[in-house]
N, C-alpha and C positions, 0 to 999 in steps of 0.2 A: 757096749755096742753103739749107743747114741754117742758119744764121744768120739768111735773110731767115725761116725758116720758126720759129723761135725766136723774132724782135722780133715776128712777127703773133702768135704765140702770148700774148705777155705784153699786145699789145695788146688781144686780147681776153679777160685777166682785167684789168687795170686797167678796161676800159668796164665789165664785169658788176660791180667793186667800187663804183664810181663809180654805177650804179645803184643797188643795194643799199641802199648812203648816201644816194641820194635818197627812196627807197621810204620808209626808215626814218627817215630825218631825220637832223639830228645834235647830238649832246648836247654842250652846252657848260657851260664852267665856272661855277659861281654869283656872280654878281656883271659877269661879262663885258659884260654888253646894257646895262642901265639901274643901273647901279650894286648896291650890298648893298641891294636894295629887302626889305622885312621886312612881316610877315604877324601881325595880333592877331587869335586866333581866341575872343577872351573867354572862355577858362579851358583850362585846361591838358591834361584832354582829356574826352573824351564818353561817359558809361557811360546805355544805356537799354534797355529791354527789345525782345523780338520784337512787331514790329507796333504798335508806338508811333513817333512824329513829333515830331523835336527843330529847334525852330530853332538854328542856329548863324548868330552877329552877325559879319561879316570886317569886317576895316578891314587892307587892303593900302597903304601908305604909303614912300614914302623910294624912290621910283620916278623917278629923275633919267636920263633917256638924255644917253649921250655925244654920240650924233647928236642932233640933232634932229629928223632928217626920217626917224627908223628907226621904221616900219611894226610894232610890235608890240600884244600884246592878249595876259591871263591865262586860264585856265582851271581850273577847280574841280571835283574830281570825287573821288569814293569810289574805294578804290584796287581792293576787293575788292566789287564788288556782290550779290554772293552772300550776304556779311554785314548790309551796311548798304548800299542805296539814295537817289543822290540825282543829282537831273537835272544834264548838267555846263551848269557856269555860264561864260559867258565874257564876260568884261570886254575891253574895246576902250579903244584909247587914247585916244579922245575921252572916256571918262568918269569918266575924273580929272584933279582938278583941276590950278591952277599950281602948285601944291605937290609933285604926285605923289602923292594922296593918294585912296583910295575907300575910302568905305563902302557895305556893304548885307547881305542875309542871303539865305540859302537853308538848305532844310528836310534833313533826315536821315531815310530810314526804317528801320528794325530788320528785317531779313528773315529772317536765320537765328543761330543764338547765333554767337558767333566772334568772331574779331580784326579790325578793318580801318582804314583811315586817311584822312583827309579830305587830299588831294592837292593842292598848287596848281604850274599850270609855265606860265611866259613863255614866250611862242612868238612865234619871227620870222621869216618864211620856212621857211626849216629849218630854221633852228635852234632849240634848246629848251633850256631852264633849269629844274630844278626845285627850288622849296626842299627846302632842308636838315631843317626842322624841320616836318615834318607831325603834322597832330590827331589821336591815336590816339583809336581807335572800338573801344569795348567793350560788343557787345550779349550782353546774356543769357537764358538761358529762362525762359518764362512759367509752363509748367506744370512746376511739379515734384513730384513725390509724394515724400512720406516717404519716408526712407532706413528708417526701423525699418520698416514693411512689408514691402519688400522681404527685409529681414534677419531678421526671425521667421517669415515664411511659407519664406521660404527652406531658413530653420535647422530648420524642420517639418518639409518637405517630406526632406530630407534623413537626418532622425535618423528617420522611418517610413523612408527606405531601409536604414540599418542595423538597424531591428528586425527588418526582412525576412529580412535577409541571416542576422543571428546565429543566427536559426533552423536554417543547412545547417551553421554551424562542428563542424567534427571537431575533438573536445577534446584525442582522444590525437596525433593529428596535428599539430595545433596546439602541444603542448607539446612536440613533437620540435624542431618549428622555432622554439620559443623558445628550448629548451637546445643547437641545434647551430645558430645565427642568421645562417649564412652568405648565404642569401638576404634577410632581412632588413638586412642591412650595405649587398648590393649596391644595395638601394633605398633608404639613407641618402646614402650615397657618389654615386648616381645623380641624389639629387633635390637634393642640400643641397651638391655640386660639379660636376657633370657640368651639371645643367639651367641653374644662376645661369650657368655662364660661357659657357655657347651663349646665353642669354639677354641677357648683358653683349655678348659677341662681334657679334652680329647687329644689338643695337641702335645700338650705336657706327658700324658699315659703315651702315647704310642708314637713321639719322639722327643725321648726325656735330654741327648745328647746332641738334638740340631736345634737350635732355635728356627734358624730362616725358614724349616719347613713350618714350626709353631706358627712364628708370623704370618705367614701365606694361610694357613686355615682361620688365624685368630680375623686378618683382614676379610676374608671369604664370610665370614658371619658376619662380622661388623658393616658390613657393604650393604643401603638399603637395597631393596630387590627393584627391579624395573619394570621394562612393560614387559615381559613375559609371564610375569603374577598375575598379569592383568586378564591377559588372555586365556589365561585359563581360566580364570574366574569366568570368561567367558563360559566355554566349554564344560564346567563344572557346575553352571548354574547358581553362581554364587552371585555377591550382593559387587554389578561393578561402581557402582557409585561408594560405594564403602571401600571397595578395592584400589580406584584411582582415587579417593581423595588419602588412605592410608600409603600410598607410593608417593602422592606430592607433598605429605608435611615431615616422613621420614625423611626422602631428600631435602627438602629447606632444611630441618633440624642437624641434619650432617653436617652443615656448615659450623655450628655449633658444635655438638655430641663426638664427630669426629675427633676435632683436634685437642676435646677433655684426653679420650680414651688413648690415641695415639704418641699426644706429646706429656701426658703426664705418665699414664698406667704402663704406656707400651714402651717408654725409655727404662721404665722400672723392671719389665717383665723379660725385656730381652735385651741384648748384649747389642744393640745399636743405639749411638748416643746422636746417630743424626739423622732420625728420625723425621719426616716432614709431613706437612700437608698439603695438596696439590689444591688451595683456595680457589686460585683461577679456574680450573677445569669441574672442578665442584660447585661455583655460583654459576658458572656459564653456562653447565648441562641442569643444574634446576631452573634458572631464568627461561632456559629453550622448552624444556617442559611445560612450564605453566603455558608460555607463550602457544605453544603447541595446541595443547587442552582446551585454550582461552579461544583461540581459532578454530576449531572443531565443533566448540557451543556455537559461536556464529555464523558458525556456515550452517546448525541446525535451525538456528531462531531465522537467520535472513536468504538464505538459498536452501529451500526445504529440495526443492526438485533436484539439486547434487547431490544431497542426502540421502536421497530415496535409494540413488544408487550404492552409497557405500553402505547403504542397510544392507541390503539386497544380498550384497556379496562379503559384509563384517567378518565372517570366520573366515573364508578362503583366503581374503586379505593378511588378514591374522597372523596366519598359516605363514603364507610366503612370505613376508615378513619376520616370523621369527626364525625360520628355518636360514633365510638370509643369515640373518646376524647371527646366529649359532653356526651356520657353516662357515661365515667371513673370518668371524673368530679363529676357530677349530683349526682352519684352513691356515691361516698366515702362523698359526703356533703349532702345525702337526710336527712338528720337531718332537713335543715333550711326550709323544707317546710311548716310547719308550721308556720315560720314565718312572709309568707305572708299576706300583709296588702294592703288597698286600694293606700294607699301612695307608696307602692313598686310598683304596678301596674301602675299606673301614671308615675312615670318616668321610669318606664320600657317600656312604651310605646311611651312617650312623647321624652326621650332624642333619640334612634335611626333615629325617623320621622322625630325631629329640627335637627338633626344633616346630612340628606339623602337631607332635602331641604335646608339649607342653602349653601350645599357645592355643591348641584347643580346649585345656582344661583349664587355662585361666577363661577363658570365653568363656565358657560354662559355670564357671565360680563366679563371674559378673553376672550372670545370669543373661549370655547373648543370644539370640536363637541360633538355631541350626542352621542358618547361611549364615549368619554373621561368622559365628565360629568356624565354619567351613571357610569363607574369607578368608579373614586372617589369617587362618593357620597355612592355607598356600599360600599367604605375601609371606610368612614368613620363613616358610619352608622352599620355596623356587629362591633358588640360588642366586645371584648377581655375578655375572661371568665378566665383565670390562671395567667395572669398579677396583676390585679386588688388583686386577692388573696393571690399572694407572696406579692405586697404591703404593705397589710391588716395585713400580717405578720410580716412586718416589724417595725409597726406603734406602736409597742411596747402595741398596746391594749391588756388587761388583760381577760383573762375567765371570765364568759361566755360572756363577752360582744365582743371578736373576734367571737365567732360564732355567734352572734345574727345580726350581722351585713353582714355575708358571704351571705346573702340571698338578697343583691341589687347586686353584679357582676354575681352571678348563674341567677336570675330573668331577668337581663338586658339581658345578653348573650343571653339566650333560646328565650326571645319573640322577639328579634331581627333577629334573625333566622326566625322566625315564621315568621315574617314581609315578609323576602325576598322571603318565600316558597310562603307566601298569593302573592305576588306580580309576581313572576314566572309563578303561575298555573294562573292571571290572562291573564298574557302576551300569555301564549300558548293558551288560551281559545278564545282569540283576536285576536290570529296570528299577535302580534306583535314581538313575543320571536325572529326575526332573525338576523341577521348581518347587521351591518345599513350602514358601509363603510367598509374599506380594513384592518383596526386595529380592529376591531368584531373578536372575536373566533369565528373559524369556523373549527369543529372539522373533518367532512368527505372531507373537503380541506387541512388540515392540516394529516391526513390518506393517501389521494391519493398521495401526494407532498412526504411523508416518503417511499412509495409502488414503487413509481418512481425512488427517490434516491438509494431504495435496485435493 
C-alpha cells in the first residue's frame, strides 16, 4: 500500500514537471534545429540616445534544417524594453530563401539610458534556440547638465555650512581634543577601516557579478562625511567641537588614505585598472573647509554682535542649508530614481546602521562618554553624498553605466539622513534628546554665554 502510495506520488511530480516544460518551453542546444545558422546585424553594436530611432539591417543566413518538413520561424526582440524598444519581429520559414538566407530591417527606440540587447531565437514547437552572439544596446541620456554646477554650487552651499558652524567652536575645548586626540583617532579608525570594509563586505554579498555597483558603495563608505554630520550633532546634542575637528582631519587625511585605498586595494579589488584620484578637488574642498571654520572663529573672537545673530538662528540655518544641498543634489541626479532596487535598499540601509554601531562600540571600548560615542558614531554614520560622486567621476566609468550606478551614494546619503531624523523624533518623543555632560550642545547656554559677552 505505501508503495502504490509512493509510485502515485512520483506520478504526480513527473506530470507537474512535464507541464512546467510545456508552459515554459524548452531550450535546446545552438545549432541542434537548422544547423549553425548565423546572424549580420551590420555592425558590432548599437550606441543611441533617449527617444531617438535606429534602423538596424538583419541578414540571418546559413539556416539549413536537417528535416525538411521541420515547422520553424525566428524572432527578434529587445531583451530589456525598459531600455531600448522594439516591436518583435518574426520571420517564418517561407521567407527565406533556397539558400536559407533573409534579409530585412527593423527599427530600435531609446526609452531609458541603460544596457540592453537585440535578441534573436529559432522556435519550433517548443523548442527554442537562441543565438550566442546578440547586438548589444547602449542607450544614453539626453539631458545632461554640467558636472561643475553641481560641484561649485555644491562646494558653496557647503563651506556657508562650515562658516556657520565655526562660529559655535570652543577653542579651549577644541585644543583639548587636539592634544589628547583619542576621539578623533576613533573617527579616523572608523571612517578610513571600519566603514571601507562594511562597504567592500556588503557590496561583494549583494553584487557578486557587477563590480561598478561594488565601487560606488566601496566609494560611499570611504568618502569622509561633511557638514551634514555636523549638524546633526547639532540637533542630537552631541559634542560639535569633537564633530567639526573629526570632519576636518578625516578630510586632510583623504588626501593621504584616499589614494593608499583607491590606487593600491581598489585596482586589486575591482576590474578597473584606471582608477584615479581627483587630488585637485580634494585639497581644494579641504583648504576651503578649514578656511571656512578658521573665518567663523573670527567673526566670534572679533565681530561678537554678527555672531549674536547666527546664534540666534544656528539651526534654522542649518536646516536650509542642508536641505539646499540635498535637494540641489537629488535634483540635478533625479534621473537615477528609477534605478532603485532591493539590493540599493539594503545597503542603503544596512551600511549607515553597521557603520553607527560598530563605531559606537569601539567608543565605548576606549572608554568615550556618551556624547563622544554619540558623535562619532553619526560622523560616521551620515553618509557623504558629493564625494562619493566626484569619485565616481573620476573612475573613469563609461555612459551610461556612470549614471546607473550614481544611485548607491544619492540612496545611501538620503536614507541615512532619514535614519538620524527617525532617531531624533524618537529621542524627543522619549525625552531623551538632552545634553548628557558639559561637551553636549546646548544651544540656549551657548545663546546666553554670547548675550553676556555682548
Amino acid at each position: 500500500m505505501g508503495n502504490a502510495k509512493q509510485n502515485i506520488g512520483r506520478q504526480f511530480v513527473a506530470v507537474g514537471v512535464l507541464m512546467i516544460l510545456g508552459l515554459q518551453g524548452v531550450r535546446s542546444e545552438y545549432g541542434d534545429l537548422v544547423g549553425d545558422w548565423l546572424v549580420d546585424y551590420d555592425g558590432d553594436e548599437l550606441n543611441f540616445f533617449e527617444d531617438s530611432i535606429w534602423r538596424v539591417d538583419l541578414h540571418i543566413y546559413n539556416v539549413l534544417p536537417k528535416d525538411s518538413a521541420l515547422n520553424y520561424y525566428f524572432v527578434v526582440y529587445s531583451k530589456d524594453d525598459r531600455r531600448a524598444s522594439s516591436p518583435p519581429l518574426e520571420i517564418k520559414k517561407e521567407d527565406f530563401d533556397l539558400l536559407g538566407s533573409w534579409r530585412g530591417a527593423l527599427y530600435v527606440t531609446g526609452v531609458r539610458f541603460g544596457y540592453s540587447s537585440l535578441e534573436v531565437e529559432l522556435k519550433s514547437a517548443a523548442v527554442t534556440e537562441t543565438y550566442p552572439n546578440p547586438l548589444p544596446i547602449t542607450v544614453l541620456r539626453t539631458q545632461v547638465v554640467d558636472e561643475r554646477i553641481t560641484t561649485y554650487v555644491s562646494a558653496a552651499l557647503a563651506l556657508l555650512m562650515f562658516l556657520n558652524l565655526g562660529t559655535v567652536l570652543d577653542m579651549q575645548r577644541l585644543a583639548g581634543i587636539i592634544c589628547r586626540p583619542v576621539g578623533p583617532v576613533v573617527g579616523v579608525v572608523s571612517r578610513y577601516v571600519l566603514m571601507p570594509a562594511l562597504g567592500f563586505g556588503l557590496g561583494r554579498a549583494l553584487w557578486p557579478g557587477s563590480w561598478p555597483l561594488q565601487l560606488a558603495l566601496f566609494y560611499t563608505a570611504l568618502a569622509p562625511s561633511g557638514g551634514l554630520a555636523n549638524v546633526c550633532a547639532v540637533f542630537l546634542k552631541g559634542n560639535i567641537n569633537l564633530s567639526v575637528a573629526t570632519t576636518t582631519i578625516n578630510s586632510l587625511l583623504a588626501l593621504a588614505l584616499l589614494p593608499i585605498w583607491i590606487l593600491v586595494l581598489g585596482r586589486m579589488l575591482y576590474e578597473d585598472e584606471e582608477l584615479t584620484v581627483p587630488f585637485g578637488q580634494l585639497s581644494g574642498g579641504a583648504a576651503a573647509m578649514v578656511a571656512c571654520l578658521a573665518i567663523g572663529v573670527l567673526l566670534r573672537l572679533c565681530v561678537p554682535r554678527t555672531t549674536r545673530f547666527i546664534f540666534r538662528f544656528l539651526k534654522p540655518l542649518s536646516v536650509v542649508l542642508s536641505l539646499c544641498l540635498v535637494g540641489l543634489t537629488v535634483g540635478l541626479n533625479a534621473f537615477v530614481i528609477y534605478e532603485f532596487t532591493w539590493q540599493i535598499l539594503v545597503a542603503a540601509i544596512c551600511l549607515p546602521l553597521a557603520g553607527y554601531l560598530s563605531t559606537y562600540l569601539l567608543s565605548k571600548i576606549l572608554c568615550r562618554s556618551s556624547t563622544d560615542a554619540l558623535t562619532l558614531s553619526i560622523e560616521a554614520s551620515v553618509l557623504n553624498m558629493t564625494m562619493p560622486i566626484v569619485l565616481l567621476q573620476s573612475s573613469q566609468l563609461q555612459q551610461p553605466q556612470l549614471d546607473l550606478v550614481l544611485v548607491m551614494p544619492i540612496a545611501s546619503s538620503l536614507i541615512s539622513l532619514v535614519l538620524v531624523v527617525l532617531f531624533y523624533g524618537i529621542r524627543r518623543c522619549l525625552g531623551c534628546n538632552r545634553q548628557q555632560d558639559a561637551d553636549g550642545f546646548d544651544h540656549k547656554k551657548l545663546l546666553a554665554e554670547q548675550e553676556g559677552d555682548v
